[in-house]
C-alpha positions, 0 to 999 in steps of 0.5 A, a space after each residue: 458901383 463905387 470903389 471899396 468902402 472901409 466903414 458905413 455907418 447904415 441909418 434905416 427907418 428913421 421915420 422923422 424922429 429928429 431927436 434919435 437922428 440927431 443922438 445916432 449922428 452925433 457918435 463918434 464913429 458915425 461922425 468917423 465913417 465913409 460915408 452914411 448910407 439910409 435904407 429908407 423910411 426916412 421922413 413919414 413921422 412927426 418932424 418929416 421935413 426936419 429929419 430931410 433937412 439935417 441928412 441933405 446938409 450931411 452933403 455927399 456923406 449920405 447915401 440915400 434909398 427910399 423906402 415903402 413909407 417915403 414911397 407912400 408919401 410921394 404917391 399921397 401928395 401926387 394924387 396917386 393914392 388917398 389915403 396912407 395905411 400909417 395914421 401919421 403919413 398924411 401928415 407926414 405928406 402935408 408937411 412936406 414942401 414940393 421940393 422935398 417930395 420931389 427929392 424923395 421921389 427921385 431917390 434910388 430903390 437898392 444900391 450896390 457898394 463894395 465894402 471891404 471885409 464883406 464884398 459886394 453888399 446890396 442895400 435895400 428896404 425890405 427885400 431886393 425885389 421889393 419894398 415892402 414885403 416881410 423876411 425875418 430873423 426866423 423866416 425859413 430858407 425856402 422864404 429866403 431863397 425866394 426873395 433872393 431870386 434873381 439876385 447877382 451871384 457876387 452879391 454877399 451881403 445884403 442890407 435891408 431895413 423894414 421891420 425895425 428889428 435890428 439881426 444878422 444871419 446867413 442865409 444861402 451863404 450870403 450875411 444877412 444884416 437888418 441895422 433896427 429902427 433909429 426912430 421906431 424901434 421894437 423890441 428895446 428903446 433907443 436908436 439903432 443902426 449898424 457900422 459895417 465893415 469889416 463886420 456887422 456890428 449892431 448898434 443902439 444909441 441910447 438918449 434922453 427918451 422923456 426929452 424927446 416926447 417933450 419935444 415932440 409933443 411941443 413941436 410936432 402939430 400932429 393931433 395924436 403926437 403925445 400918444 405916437 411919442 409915447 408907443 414908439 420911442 419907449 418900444 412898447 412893442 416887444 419883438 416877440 409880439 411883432 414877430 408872432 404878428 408878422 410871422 404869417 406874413 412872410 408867407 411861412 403860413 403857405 409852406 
């Protein structure tokens, strides 16, 4: 753990999209902030190796956590898996270089920071243990205290990505903070991400959403491009729908 950071700009879930990296890189305060921390899912999308490319020449700006889906793309290319539940993460695999799936398998799972204002502040993807299950803004106390389990005490803060729903909430005490998706987002359109410290402010940075399908669909070889483009950068899943359809999964249904 590293010395007291004032202000983190926090990326999660940006699956590839260069145009929305690019619109969230360009604000003001982003550009301003301490450092940039992502909290996984970065490349399996439509521009995987351009989107790794424009955050490693961020240089030491970038704090990097790998998610489920960076994971996935390692394991596919490595032989360890054959197939990838998210139709566009074979692809996402294949165009990736060696060099660069090897940088994605060398990047931390959590990562601890002191951030003033807030303590000590555990990153994440999904939850601390794990990176792919569900907890969401409505998952029930007894589910929080579950995936909090074995967490240090002195941790106040926990930062996750996952679900590409952007909240912040207690829970046991501790601040709970999911910055959204920049790339995939549901719920309402734009690229959302988070500036912390000495609070949690939600952010979206809105762009020009007929342009980037456009570039997509001219510069992405994925097959079902137009129509990915098409879903996902105009959130055609609204939040109530992803969370009647993942409210069973964060094991509220077990209660």
């Amino acid at each position: 753990m590293t010395g007291d950071y004032g202000r983190l700009a926090v990326l999660s879930d940006v699956h590839g999209v260069l145009p929305a990296l690019e619109a969230v890189l360009a604000e003001p305060e982003v550009v301003a902030a301490d450092r940039i921390v992502l909290t996984g899912d970065i490349v399996a999308g439509p521009q995987p190796g351009e989107v790794l490319e424009l955050l490693r020449a961020q240089g030491d700006r970038v704090l990097w956590l790998a998610g489920n889906a960076d994971r996935e793309l390692v394991e596919y290319r490595r032989g360890a898996r054959t197939d990838i539940l998210d139709p566009i993460g074979p692809y996402a695999a294949r165009a990736l270089r060696e060099d660069q799936i090897d940088f994605l398998a060398s990047l931390p799972r959590s990562l601890t920071l002191r951030v003033r204002g807030l303590g000590t502040v555990l990153f994440c993807h999904a939850t601390p243990r794990d990176d792919e299950e569900l907890v969401l803004v409505d998952s029930r106390p007894a589910r929080w205290a579950e995936v909090f389990t074995g967490l240090a005490p002195e941790v106040a803060t926990v930062v996750c990505g996952h679900t590409h729903m952007p909240y912040v909430r207690l829970a046991h005490g501790r601040l709970v903070v999911n910055p959204g998706s920049v790339g995939m987002p549901y719920g309402r359109p734009g690229a959302h991400w988070c500036l912390l410290g000495p609070g949690a402010d939600l952010r979206v940075t809105p762009y020009d959403i007929p342009a980037a399908v456009a570039r997509l669909v001219r510069e992405c070889a994925y097959p079902e491009i137009a129509e990915w483009a098409e879903y996902f950068l105009y959130a055609r899943a609204t939040d109530t729908e992803v969370l009647a359809a993942w409210g069973p999964k964060d094991g509220r249904g077990d209660a």
